[in-house]
Residue frames relative to the residue before (quaternion, step in Angstrom):
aa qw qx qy qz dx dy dz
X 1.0000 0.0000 0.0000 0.0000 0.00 0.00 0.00
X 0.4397 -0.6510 0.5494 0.2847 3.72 -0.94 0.92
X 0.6657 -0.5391 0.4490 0.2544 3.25 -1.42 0.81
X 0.4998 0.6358 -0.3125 0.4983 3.83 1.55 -0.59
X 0.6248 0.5438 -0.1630 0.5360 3.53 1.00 -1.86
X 0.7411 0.4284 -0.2931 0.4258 3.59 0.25 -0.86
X 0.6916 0.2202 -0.2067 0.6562 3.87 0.64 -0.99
X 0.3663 0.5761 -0.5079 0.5253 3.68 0.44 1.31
X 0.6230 0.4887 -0.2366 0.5631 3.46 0.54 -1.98
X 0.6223 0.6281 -0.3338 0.3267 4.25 0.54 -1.61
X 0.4921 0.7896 -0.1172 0.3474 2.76 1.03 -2.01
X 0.7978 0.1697 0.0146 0.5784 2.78 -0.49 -1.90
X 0.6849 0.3083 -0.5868 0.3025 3.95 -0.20 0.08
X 0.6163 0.5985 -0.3614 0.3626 3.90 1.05 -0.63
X 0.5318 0.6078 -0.3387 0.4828 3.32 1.49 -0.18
X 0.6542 0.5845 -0.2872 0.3846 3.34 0.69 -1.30
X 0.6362 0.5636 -0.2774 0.4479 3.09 1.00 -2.19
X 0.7577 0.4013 -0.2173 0.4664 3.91 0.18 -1.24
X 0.5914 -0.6455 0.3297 0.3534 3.81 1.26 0.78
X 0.5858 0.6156 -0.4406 0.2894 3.96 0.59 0.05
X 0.2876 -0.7517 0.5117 0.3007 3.67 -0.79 0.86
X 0.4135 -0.6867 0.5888 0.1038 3.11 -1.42 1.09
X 0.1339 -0.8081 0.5712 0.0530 3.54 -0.66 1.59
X 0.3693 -0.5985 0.6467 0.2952 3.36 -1.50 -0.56
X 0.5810 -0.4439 0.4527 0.5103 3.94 -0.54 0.98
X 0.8498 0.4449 -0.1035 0.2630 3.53 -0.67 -1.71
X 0.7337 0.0383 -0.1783 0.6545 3.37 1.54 0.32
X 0.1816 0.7520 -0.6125 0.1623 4.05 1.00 0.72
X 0.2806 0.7461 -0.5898 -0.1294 3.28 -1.20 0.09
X 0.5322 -0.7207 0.3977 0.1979 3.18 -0.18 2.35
X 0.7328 0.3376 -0.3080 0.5042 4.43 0.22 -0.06
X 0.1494 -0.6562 0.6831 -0.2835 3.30 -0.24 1.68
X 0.4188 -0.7557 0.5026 -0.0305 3.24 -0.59 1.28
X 0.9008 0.2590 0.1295 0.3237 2.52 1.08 -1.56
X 0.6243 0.3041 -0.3317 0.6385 3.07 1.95 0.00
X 0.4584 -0.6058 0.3898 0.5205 3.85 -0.94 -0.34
X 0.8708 0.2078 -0.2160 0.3897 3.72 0.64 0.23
X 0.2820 -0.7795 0.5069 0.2364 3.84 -0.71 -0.37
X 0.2865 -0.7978 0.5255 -0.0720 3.51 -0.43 1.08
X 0.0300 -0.9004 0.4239 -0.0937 3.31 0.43 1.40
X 0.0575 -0.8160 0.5561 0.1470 3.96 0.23 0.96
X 0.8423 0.0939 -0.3439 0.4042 3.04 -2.01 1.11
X 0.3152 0.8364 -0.4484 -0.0111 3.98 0.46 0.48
X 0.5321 -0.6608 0.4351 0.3015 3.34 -0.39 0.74
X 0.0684 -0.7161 0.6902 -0.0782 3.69 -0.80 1.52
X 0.6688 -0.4056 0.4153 0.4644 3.71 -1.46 -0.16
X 0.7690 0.2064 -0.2975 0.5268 3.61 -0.10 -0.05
X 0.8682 -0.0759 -0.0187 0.4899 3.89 0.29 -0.44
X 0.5997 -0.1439 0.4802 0.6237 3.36 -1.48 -1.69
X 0.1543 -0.4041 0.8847 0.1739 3.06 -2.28 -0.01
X 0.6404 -0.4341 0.6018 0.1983 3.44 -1.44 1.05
X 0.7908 -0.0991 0.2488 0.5504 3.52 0.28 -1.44
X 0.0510 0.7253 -0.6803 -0.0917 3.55 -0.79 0.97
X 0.2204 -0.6680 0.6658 0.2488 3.99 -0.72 1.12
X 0.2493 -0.5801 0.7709 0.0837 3.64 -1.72 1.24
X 0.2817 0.7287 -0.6007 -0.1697 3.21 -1.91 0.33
X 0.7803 0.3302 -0.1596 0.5066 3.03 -0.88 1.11
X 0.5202 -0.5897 0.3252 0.5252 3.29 2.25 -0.01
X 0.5814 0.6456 -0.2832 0.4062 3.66 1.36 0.13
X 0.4607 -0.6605 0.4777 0.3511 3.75 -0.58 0.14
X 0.2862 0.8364 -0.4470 -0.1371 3.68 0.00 0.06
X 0.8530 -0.1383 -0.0481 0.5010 3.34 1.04 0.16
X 0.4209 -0.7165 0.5186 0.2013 3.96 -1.04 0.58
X 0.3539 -0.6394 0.6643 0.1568 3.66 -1.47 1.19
X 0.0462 0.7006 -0.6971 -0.1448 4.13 -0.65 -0.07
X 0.2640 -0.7852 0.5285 0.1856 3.98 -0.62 1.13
């Protein structure tokens, strides 16, 4: 496993723990009811990916790079 993959797996569990739902681009859907944010891996900004863009409320508020 690549060292990228591995503080990925981290990533995504420190998200979970702290209550945010982890999407995939190709099926995100930024209004979670139910958690207080969305965590969207590989999203597609003007110049590239973000690793992780965190949404809340349907909002950008900040980016994870693994």
């Amino acid at each position: 496993m690549k060292p990228e993959e591995k503080a990925r797996q981290k990533i995504d569990q420190l998200l979970q723990y702290a209550g945010w739902d982890i999407q995939d681009r190709e099926a995100m859907n930024l209004f979670d009811p139910g958690k207080p944010g969305v965590a969207v891996r590989e999203a597609h900004l003007k110049t590239g990916f973000a690793d992780y863009l965190l949404f809340v409320e349907g909002k950008a508020l900040g980016v994870v790079e693994a």
